[in-house]
N, C-alpha and C positions, 0 to 999 in steps of 0.2 A: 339521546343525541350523541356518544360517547362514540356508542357502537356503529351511528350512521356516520360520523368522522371519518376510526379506522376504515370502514368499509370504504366511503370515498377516498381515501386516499389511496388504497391498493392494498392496504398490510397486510401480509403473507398470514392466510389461514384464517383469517380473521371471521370468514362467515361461519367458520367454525365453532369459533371463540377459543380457540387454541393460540396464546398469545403469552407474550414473556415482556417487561419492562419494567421497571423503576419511576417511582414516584417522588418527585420533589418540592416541597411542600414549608412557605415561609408566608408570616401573619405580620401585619405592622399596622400598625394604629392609623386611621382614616386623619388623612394629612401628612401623615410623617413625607420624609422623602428620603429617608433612611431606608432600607430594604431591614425586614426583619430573619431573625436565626433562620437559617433554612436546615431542615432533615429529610431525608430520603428514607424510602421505603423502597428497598431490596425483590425483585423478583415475584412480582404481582404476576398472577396466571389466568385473574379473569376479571371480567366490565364489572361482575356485582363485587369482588373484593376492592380492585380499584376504587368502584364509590364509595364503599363502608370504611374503607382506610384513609381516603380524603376527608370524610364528615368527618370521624375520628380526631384525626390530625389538625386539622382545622380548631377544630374544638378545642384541644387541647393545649397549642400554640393562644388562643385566645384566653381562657381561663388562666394561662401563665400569666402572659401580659397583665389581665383587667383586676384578678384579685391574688395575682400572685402565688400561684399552686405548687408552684415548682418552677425552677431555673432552667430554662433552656439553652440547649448548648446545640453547637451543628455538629450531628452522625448521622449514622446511618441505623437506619430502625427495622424491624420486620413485623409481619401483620400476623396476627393468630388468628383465620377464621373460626374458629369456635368459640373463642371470648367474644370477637369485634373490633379487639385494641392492636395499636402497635406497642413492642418490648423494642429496647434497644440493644445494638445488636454491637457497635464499635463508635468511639469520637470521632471526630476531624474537622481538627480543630483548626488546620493550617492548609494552604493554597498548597504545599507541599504534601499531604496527604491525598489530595484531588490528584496530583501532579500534572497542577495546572501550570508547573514550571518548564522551560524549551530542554526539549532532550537534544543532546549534540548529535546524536545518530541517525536523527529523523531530520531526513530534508524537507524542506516550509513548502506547503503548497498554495501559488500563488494563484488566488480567483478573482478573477478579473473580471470586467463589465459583462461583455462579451458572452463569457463561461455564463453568468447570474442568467445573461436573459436566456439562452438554451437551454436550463434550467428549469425556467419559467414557464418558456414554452409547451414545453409536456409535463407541468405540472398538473393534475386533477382539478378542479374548481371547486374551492372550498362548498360545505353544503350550504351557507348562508348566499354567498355567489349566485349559487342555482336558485335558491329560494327568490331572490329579488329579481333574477332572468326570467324565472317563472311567472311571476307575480306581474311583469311585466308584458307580459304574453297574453296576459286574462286569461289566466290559469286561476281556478279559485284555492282560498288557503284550506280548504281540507282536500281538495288533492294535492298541494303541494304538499302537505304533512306525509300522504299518500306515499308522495314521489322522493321525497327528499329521503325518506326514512328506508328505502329498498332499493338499494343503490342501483341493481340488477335494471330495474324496473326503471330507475331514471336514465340512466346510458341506456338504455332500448327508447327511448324517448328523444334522446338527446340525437343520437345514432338515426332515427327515423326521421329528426329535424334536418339534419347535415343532409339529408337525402333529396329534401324537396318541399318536406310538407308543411305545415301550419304546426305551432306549438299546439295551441288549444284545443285544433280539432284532433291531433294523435292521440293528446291526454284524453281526450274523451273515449277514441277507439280503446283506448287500453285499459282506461279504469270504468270504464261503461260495460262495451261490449266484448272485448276479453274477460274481462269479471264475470260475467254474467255466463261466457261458458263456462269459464273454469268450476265456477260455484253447484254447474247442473251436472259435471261432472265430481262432483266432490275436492275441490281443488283449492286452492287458495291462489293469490293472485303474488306469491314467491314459485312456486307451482310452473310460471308462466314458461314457456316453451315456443318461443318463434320468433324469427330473425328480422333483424329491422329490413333489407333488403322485402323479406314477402309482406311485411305489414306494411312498408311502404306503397307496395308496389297495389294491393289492392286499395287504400288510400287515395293513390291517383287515380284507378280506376272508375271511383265512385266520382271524386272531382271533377275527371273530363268528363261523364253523363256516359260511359261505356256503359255502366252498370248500375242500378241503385242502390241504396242503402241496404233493404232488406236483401239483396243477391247479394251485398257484398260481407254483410254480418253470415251469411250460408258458406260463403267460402273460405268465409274466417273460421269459421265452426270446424270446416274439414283441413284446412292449415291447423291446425292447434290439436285437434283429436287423432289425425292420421298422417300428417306430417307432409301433405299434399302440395306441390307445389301450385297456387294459388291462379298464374297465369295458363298453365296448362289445364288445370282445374274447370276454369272458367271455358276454355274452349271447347274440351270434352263434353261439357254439359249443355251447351248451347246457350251459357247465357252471358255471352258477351255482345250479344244482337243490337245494335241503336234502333231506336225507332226512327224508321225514315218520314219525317212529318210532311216534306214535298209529296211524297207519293200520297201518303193516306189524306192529307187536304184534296188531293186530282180530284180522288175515287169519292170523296166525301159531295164535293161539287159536283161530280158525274150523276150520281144519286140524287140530287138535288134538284140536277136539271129535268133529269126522267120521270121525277115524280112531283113535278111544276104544280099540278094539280090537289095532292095531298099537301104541297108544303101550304098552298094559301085556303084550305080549306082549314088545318092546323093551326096556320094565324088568325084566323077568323072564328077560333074559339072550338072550333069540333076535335075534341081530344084525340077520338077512338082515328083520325086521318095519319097519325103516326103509327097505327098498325098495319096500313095498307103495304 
C-alpha cells in the first residue's frame, strides 16, 4: 500500500523505487492524549527498509514504554539493513535543534484560503479516494485491488472515464480483455501500452453498435501489438459496416411473399418446404 501511495501521489522516480526520506516515528499508550517521544530515522532509500525500520521502531518505542527496556529520548536514529535495527545517530532534545524557532531572514509565507483550495485542486486523489469512487461505480474489490495498486493502470482508467465512458465497463476492457492480450503475448498487465484517447474511442465504438464486441477486442489486439490507430484501423478493414435492418427486413419480406407457397406448406409441418 506504501508503494501504491508514493505512486499516486507523483513521487519523483518512485516506480523506480529510487527514493530518499526520513522517517518519524512516536508510540504513546492507547488513551493517552499526550504525544509520545518521537525519533527519526535518517535517509531511508527504499519501501522494504522503510517497513523493516517502522516494525522495528515501533517495537521498540513500545517495549520502552510497557516493560521499561530503555529510556527514550527524541533523536535522530539510522537503519542498518543487515541487522534490521535502528543505532542512534544524534539527540534533540530541544525545538531549537529542529529549528523550529522563526529566523529573522526568512520572510513568513502567507497561505491563505484561496492558495489551499488551488492546491487542492490538482492534488492526486488519495488511493482510498479512488477505491470508494470505484467501488461505487460497481467496480468489484479484486479489480479494485487490481487498479488501485498500478497507478499507471488506474489514470488510464480514470483518463478513459473523463472521456466518456462507463467506469465498469473500461475496468472490464482493461483488466479482461487487455489482460488477456497482453498475457498471449507474454506480458503483464504494467506491460500495458495504449492511450486513453484510442481505448476510448473503440469503447464507444462498440457502445453506439458501429462495431461488436468480438470486432472491437480485434482492434484492440492491433492497437496494443502494433501501435495502430484504432479508427483508421477499423475502416481499412471494413469493419466499421452497421447492419442496415430496414433493408434486410424489405428483402426478407420480398422472399416471403415470392415463396407464399413454401412458407404455408412450412407452417403446416412439411420441413423439407424451407429448402425450396
Amino acid at each position: 500500500k506504501l508503494k501504491s501511495m508514493f505512486r499516486s501521489g507523483g513521487i519523483s522516480e518512485c516506480e523506480e523505487g529510487a527514493m530518499r526520506c526520513d522517517v518519524n516515528i512516536s508510540v504513546r499508550p492507547e488513551g493517552s492524549t499526550e504525544f509520545g517521544v518521537r525519533t527519526e530515522i535518517k535517509n531511508m532509500a527504499s519501501f522494504e527498509a522503510i517497513e523493516k525500520a517502522i516494525r522495528y521502531e515501533v517495537q521498540r518505542h513500545i517495549d520502552a514504554i510497557e516493560f521499561e527496556t530503555e529510556e527514550l529520548v527524541q533523536e535522530t536514529r539510522r537503519f542498518d539493513d543487515a541487522s534490521g535495527k535502528t543505532f542512534a545517530m544524534r539527540n534533540k532534545e530541544t525545538e531549537a535543534d529542529y529549528r523550529y524557532f522563526p529566523d529573522a531572514n526568512l520572510m513568513p509565507i502567507i497561505i491563505d484560503d484561496e492558495w489551499l483550495e488551488k492546491i487542492k485542486a490538482v492534488m492526486p486523489a488519495a488511493i482510498d479516494e479512488k477505491a470508494d469512487a470505484y467501488r461505487e461505480a460497481g467496480i468489484s474489490e479484486k479489480e479494485i485491488d487490481m487498479l488501485i495498486h498500478n497507478h499507471n493502470v488506474s489514470k488510464l482508467l480514470d483518463d478513459v472515464v473523463a472521456l466518456g465512458c462507463d467506469a465498469k465497463n473500461a475496468a472490464a476492457w482493461i483488466l479482461t480483455d487487455c489482460v488477456g492480450i497482453l498475457r498471449k503475448n507474454g506480458k503483464l498487465l504494467g506491460d500495458l501500452e495504449i492511450t486513453a484517447d484510442d481505448l476510448s474511442a473503440i469503447i464507444k465504438m462498440v457502445d453506439n453498435g458501429d462495431i461488436n464486441r468480438v470486432i472491437g477486442r480485434k482492434i484492440l489486439t492491433a492497437v496494443i501489438e502494433t501501435g495502430a490507430d484504432p479508427v483508421a484501423y477499423c475502416k481499412e478493414n471494413a469493419l466499421d459496416a452497421k447492419v442496415d435492418t430496414a433493408t434486410v427486413e424489405k428483402v426478407i419480406d420480398t422472399v416471403l411473399v415470392e415463396n407464399a407457397q413454401a412458407v404455408t406448406d412450412f407452417k403446416n409441418g412439411k420441413v423439407k418446404a424451407k429448402q425450396a
